[in-house]
N, C-alpha and C positions, 0 to 999 in steps of 0.2 A: 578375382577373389578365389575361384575353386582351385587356381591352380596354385597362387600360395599354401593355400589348406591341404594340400597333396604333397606341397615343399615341405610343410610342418609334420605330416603324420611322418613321412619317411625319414625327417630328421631324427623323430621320436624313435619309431622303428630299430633305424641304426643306435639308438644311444648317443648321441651327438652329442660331449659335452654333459648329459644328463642333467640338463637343468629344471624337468620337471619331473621326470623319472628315478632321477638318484642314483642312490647306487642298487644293481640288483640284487636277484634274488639268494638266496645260500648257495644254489647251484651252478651258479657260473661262475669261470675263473674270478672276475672281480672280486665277488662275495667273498670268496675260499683263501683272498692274498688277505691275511689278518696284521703280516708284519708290515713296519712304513717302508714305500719307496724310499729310494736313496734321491737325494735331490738335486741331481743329475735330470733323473727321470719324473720327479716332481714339475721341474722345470718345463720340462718339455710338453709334458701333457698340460698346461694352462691354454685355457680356450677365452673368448674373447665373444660378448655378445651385447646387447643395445639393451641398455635399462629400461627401455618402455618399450618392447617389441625381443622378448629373450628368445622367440625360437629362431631368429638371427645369430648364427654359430660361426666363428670365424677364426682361424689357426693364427692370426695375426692382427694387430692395433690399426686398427681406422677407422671408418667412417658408417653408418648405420643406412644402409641402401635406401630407408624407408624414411626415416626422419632427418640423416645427416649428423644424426649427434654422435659424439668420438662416441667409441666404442669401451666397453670396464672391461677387467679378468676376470675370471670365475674360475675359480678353484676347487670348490666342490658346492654342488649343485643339493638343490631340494629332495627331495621326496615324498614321494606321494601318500597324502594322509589315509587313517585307515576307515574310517566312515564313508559312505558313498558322496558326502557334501564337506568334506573335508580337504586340505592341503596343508600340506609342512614344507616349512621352507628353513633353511640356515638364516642365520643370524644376518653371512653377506647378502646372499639374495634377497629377503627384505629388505634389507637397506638399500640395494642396488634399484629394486622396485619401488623403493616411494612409500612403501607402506606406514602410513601412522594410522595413532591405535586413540582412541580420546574416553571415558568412564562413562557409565549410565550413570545418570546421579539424581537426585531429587532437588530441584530448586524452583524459586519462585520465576515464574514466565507471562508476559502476554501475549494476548493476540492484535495482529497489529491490524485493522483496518481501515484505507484511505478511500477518499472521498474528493470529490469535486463542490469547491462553494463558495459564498459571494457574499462579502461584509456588507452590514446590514446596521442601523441605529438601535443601542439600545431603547426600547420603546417606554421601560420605565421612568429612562433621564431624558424624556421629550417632552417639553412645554411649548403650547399656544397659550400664549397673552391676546386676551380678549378686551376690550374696551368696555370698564364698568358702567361707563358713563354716556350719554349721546355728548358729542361736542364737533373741536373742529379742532387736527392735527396744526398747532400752530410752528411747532420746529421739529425735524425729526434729527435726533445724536448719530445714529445708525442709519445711513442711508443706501447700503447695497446689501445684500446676503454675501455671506462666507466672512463678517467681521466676525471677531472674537470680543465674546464682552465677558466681565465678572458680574459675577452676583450683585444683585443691587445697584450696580452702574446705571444713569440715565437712558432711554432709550427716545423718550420722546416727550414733548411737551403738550399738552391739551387742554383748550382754552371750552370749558362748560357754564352756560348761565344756572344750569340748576345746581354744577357747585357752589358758586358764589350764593346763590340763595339761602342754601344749607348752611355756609360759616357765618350767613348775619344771621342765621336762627339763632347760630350757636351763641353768638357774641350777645344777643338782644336777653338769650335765656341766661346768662351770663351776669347781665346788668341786673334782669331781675331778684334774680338770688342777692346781690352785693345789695340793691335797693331794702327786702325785706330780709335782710340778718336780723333786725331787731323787731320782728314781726311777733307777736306773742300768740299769734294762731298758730298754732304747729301744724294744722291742716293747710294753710295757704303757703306755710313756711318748706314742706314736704312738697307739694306740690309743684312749687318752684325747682326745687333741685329734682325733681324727675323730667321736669321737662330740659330743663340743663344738659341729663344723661341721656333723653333721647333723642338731643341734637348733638349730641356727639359720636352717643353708636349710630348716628343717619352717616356722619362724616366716614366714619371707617367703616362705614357697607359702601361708601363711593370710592374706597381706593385711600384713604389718607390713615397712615398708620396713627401709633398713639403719640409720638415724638411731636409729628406736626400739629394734632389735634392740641396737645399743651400749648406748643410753642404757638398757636392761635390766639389762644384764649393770654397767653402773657402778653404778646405783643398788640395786640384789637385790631390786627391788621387781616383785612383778606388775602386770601392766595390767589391770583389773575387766574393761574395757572397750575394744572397737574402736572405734577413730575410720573411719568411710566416709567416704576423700577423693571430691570431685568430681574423673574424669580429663581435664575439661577445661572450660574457661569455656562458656559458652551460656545458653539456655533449657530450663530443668526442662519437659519436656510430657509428661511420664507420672508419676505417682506412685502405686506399686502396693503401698505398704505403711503401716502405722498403728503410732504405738506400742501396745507389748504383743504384736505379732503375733512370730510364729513362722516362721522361715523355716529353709529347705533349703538344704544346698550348691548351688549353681548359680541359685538363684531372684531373678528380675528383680526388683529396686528402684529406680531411679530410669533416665528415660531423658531425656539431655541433647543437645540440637541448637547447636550452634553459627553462628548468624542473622547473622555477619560475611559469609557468600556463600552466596547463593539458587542456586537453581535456578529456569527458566524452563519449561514443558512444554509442548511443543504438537505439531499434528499438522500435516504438509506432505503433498500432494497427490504422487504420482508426476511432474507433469508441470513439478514446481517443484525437485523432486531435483536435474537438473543444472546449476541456478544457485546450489544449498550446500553450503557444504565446512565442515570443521572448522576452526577456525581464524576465521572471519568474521564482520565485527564486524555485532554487533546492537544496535537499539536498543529500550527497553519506556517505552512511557507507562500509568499506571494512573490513568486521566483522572476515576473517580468519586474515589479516595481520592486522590489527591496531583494534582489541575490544574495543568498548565503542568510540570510537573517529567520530565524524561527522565531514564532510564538507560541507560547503556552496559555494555553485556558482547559476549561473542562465542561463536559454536558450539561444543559442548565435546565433542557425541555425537549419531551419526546411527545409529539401532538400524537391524542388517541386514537386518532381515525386515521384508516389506510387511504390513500387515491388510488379507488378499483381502474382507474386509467392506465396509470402509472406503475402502479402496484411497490411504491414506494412510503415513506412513513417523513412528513418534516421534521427534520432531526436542528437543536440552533444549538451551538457552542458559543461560552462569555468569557472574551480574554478581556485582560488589563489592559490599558493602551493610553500611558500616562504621559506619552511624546507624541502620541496624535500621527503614529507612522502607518496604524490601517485605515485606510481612508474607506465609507461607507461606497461600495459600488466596485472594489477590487474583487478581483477571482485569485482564489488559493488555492492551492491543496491541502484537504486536511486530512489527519491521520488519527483515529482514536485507539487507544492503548489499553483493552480490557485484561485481566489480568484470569489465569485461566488458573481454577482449580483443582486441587488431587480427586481422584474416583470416591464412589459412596463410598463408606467404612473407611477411608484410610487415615480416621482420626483427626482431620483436621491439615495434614502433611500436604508439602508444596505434590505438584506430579510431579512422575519421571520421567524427563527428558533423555535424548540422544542427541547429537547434531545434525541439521538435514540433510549436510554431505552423507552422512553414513547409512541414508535409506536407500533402496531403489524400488521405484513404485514401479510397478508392472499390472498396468491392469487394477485389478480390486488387490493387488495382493502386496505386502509392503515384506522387502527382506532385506536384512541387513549379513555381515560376519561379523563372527563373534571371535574373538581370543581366547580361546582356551585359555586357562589358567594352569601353571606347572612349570616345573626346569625341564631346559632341554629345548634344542629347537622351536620356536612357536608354530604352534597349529591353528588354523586359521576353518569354523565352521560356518556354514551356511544354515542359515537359520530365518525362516517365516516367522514376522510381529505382524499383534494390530497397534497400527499406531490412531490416536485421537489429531483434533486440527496440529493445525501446523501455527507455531507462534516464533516471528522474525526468523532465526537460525537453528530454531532447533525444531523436534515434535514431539508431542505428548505418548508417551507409550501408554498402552491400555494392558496390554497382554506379550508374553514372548521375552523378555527382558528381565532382569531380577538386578536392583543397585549394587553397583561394585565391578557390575563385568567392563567389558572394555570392546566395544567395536572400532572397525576399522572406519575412517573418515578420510584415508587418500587412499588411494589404492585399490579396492575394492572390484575396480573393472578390471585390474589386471590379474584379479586373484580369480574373478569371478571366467578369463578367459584360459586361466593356466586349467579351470577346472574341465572346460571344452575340451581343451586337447587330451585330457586325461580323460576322453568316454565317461565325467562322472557328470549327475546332476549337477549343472549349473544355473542359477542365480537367474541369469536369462533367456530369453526364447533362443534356440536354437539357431535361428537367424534366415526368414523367409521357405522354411523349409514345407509346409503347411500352411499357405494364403488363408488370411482371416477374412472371412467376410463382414463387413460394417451395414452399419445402420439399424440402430437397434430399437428408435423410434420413428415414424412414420413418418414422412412428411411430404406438401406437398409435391408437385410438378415444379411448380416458379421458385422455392424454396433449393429444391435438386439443382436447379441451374443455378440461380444463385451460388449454392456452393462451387459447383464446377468453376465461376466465375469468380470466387476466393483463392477456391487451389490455384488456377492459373496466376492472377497477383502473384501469391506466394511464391511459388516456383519461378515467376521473372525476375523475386528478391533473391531468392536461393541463387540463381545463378551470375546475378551480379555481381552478390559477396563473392561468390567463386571464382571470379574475374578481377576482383579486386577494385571493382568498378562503385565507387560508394554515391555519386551523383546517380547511375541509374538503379541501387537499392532505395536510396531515399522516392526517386518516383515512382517506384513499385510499392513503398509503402503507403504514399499518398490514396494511391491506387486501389490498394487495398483496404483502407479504412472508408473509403468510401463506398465498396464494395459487401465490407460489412454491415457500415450505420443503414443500406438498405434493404437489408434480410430482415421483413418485417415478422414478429411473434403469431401473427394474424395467420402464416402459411403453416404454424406447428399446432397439436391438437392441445385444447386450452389444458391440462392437465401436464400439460410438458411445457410450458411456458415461462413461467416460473427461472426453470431450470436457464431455460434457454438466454431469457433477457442476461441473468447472471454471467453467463458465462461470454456474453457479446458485448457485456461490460467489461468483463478482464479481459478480455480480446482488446477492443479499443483503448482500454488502457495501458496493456506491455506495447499496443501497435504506437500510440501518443510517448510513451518516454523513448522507444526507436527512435522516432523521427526527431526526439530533440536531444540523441545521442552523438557525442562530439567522436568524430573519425570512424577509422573501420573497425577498431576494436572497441571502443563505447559500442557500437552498433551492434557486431557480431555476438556482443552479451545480453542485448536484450531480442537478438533474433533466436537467440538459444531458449528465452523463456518463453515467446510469441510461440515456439514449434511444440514446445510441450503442452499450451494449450492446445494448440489445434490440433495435435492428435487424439486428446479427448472428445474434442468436439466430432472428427472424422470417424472415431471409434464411435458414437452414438444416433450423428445424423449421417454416417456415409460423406464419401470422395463427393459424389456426381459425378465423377468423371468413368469414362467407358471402361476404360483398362487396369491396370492396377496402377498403387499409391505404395510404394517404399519406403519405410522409417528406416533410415541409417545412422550407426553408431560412429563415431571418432573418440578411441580411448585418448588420444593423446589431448583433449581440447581442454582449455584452460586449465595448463600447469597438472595436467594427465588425469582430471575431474570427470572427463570425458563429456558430453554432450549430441546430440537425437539429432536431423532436421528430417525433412521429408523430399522424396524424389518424385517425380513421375516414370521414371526408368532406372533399375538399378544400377546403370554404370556410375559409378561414385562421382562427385562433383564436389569436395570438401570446402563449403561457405567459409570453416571458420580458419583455415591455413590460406584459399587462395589458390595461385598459381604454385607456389612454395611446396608443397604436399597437399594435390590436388586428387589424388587416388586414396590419401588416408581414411581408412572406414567402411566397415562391413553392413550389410543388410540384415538387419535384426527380425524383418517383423513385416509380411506384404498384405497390403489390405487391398481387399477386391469388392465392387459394389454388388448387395445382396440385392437377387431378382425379387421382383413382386412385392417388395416392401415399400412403395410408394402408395400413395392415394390420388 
């Protein structure tokens, strides 16, 4: 690496081509030729360099020592901006760079947060049918759980002597009213039809609607037998009686769920409470039992009390479910879509957005470039935002941004290294030049090792990608998720806890879509997010490990986006090319574990 960076300054030195330099100054012949070469001599000075690596300068077409990609012409070259955080580039050069440029704008955004959770019965479409009556189950319609009935359908039959006693009250109080019609006592004649009515509200407090109680009294016939309606459509999932059995007033028979709306259940973290509300739509995938198929519902209940265990909050989501495809007892993932608002004062107005490619977080500090606005060459400045959460593809700006401008969203690392080589402020750390020391909360002895016992996982995954070897990244992942789930909260001091569960949750989770990422390059994109976490987490709880920890950059990794992993030595080992360009990538950033900062 140092002795490329000794190839590039003396490239720059000599003028090589001048593709970050330009043209110079008034004072040298260059400057002082105003009239054009004749194009003889145009001809011949075309220089020839690699669109993602330009301080590769070559008098002739072929091949990129570094990447292999053909080589472009360059004809005339940038120059260098006049801010200390600026760069100008020609029209070619940008384009031969990749650079695209996307608006700051104001539109409506959410924030997206997923979840782990486990379908559940609506509890309001739950009935237990109880036995109104004592008797004796003479046939049951329904004889196993998981049939399907409708409303009203029979479920079972029940033979009681104290109904049969009740409908000859009725029939007896029946006769006597028909006996004294012509009764000229209006006291004895009253008195009959109340007893009438309260052998019939006796019948339907035993279960016998108004239908049958008529159809009694027309026909002067008893009923052997109770019909048990179903009170409503669903799924039979309890069945707690046999024929021949004997039941009590009040004893459970059948218990019916109605499977038209689920319930969703799951557990939210305290630090995710203020992005849920009731009301907000959610989405569930159950990606083993139904692939590719979503569902939508939304929050229907946020329980008030925290579990000081857990320190999480039960969160349920009510989807639709009128084909009966989430079955009560699947595991989903769910995802809630809170929708993020503009700052105080801003009227009412969506925020303003960026897209995430066009941040680079460094630490506390978020910077993007910006496009100058104006004819003429574009000039490209370097500029500190604060940006608010981050929602799907883009982030909330707070500060540093004004609508209308135009940051860059590809390119950025290669604008952000032409500024290295021009001695000006760049965008990134200098690259391992001053070892940071980590560890910036306490933790304990068992915890230290623990980590030490993370970075090693990680670095046996690091070096498998690097090898091309995707059987043993997947066992290095396994490795390391287990390695995580036993870094218990108990080793960090209760004040940093919190933090800590959080972020061993997005650990588990980039490490869980790893593992169920198809080939090396599914993989290699979610080892790219798994490393950005852990370098937060290394920058807070320290390495453990004795020696130093290496953050290394590769500008060329996915389509020149660039992306981080971690080394325990900085000789480059590039995860995300392989054996292919296994030296692509500088040392950005060396972290070394700080003394005495343990307990």
């Amino acid at each position: 690496m140092k002795r490329y960076l000794v190839v590039v300054l003396l490239v720059l030195a000599a003028g090589a081509g001048g593709f970050f330099l330009g043209r110079g100054g008034g004072g040298s012949k260059r400057g002082a030729a105003s009239a054009p070469a004749p194009a003889q001599a145009r001809k011949k000075a075309v220089k020839w360099t690699c669109s993602m690596h330009p301080w590769i300068i070559r008098d002739r077409p072929g091949k990129c020592p570094i990447c292999s990609m053909d080589l472009v012409p360059v004809r005339e070259g940038p120059s260098a901006g006049g801010g200390p955080r600026e760069l100008t580039l020609s029209e070619e050069a940008a384009r031969i760079a990749g650079i695209a440029t996307a608006p700051v704008e104001r539109r409506p955004v959410a924030r997206e947060i997923r979840f782990y959770g486990k379908v559940g019965y609506d509890e309001t479409r739950l009935k237990t049918l109880p036995a109104w009556i004592p008797g004796r189950i003479d046939e049951l319609f329904v004889d196993f759980t998981g049939k399907t009935v409708r409303k009203g359908e029979r479920l079972a039959l029940l033979y009681s002597p104290e109904l049969l006693e009740a409908q000859e009250e009725l029939l007896q109080a029946l006769r006597q009213v028909k006996e004294g019609a012509g009764e000229k006592n209006d006291f004895l004649r009253k008195s009959s039809l109340d007893t009438l009515e309260s052998a019939r509200q006796k019948l339907r407090l035993l279960g016998l609607d108004e239908a049958r109680v008529r159809e009694i009294e027309k026909t002067g016939k008893v009923k052997v037998h109770l019909e048990i309606p179903a009170p409503l459509g669903g799924v039979v999932i309890r069945k707690l009686v046999n024929e021949g059995d004997y039941v009590k007033t009040g004893s459970p028979l059948f218990t019916i769920a109605d499977l038209s709306v689920v319930w969703v259940n799951l557990e939210a973290y305290e630090t995710d409470l203020p992005w849920i509300r009731i009301g907000l739509e959610a989405r569930v995938r159950a990606e083993e039992a139904l692939p590719g198929r979503e569902f939508r519902g939304k929050v229907s209940f946020l329980d008030p009390f925290l579990d000081e265990r857990t320190r999480t909050v039960r969160v349920r989501l009510e989807f639709p479910n009128p084909r009966g495809l989430l079955k009560p007892g699947m595991f989903v993932r769910a995802r809630i879509l809170s929708p993020l608002a503009g700052p105080e004062g801003a009227g009412g107005e969506p925020p303003l957005v960026v897209p995430a490619t066009a941040v680079l977080l460094t630490g506390r500090r978020a910077l993007v470039y910006v496009k100058k606005p104006g004819e003429g060459p574009p000039v490209f400045e370097g500029r500190e935002i604060r940006v608010g959460p981050r929602a799907g593809d883009s982030y909330v700006v707070l500060s540093g941004l004004s609508e209308g401008e135009r940051v860059v969203v590809e390119g950025e690392f290669w604008i952000d290294s032409a500024l290295q080589l021009e001695a000006k402020l760049s965008m990134m750390s200098p690259g391992g030049k001053k070892p940071v020391p980590s560890g910036s909360v306490r933790v304990s002895r068992v915890f230290t090792m623990g980590m030490r016992a993370l970075l090693g996982d990680y670095f046996d995954l690091q070096a498998a990608l690097a090898r091309d070897d995707e059987a043993g990244a997947k066992g290095a992942l396994g490795k390391f998720r287990k390695a995580l789930e036993g870094m218990d909260e108990k080793e960090i001091p209760f004040k940093d806890r919190p933090a800590w569960v959080r972020r061993r949750r997005l650990l588990l989770e980039a490490a869980g879509r790893a593992e169920e990422a198809r080939g090396l390059e599914g993989l290699r994109k979610e080892f790219a997010a798994l490393s950005d976490l852990l370098v937060q987490v290394v920058r807070v709880y320290g390495s453990g490990v004795e020696g130093a920890v290496y953050r290394i950059f590769c500008p060329m990794a996915f389509g020149g986006k660039g992306a981080f992993w971690l080394q325990p030595d900085p000789d480059v080992r590039n995860p995300y090319f392989g054996p292919k360009m296994l030296e692509c990538g500088e040392v950005k950033e060396t972290f070394r574990r700080a003394r005495g900062g343990k307990r």
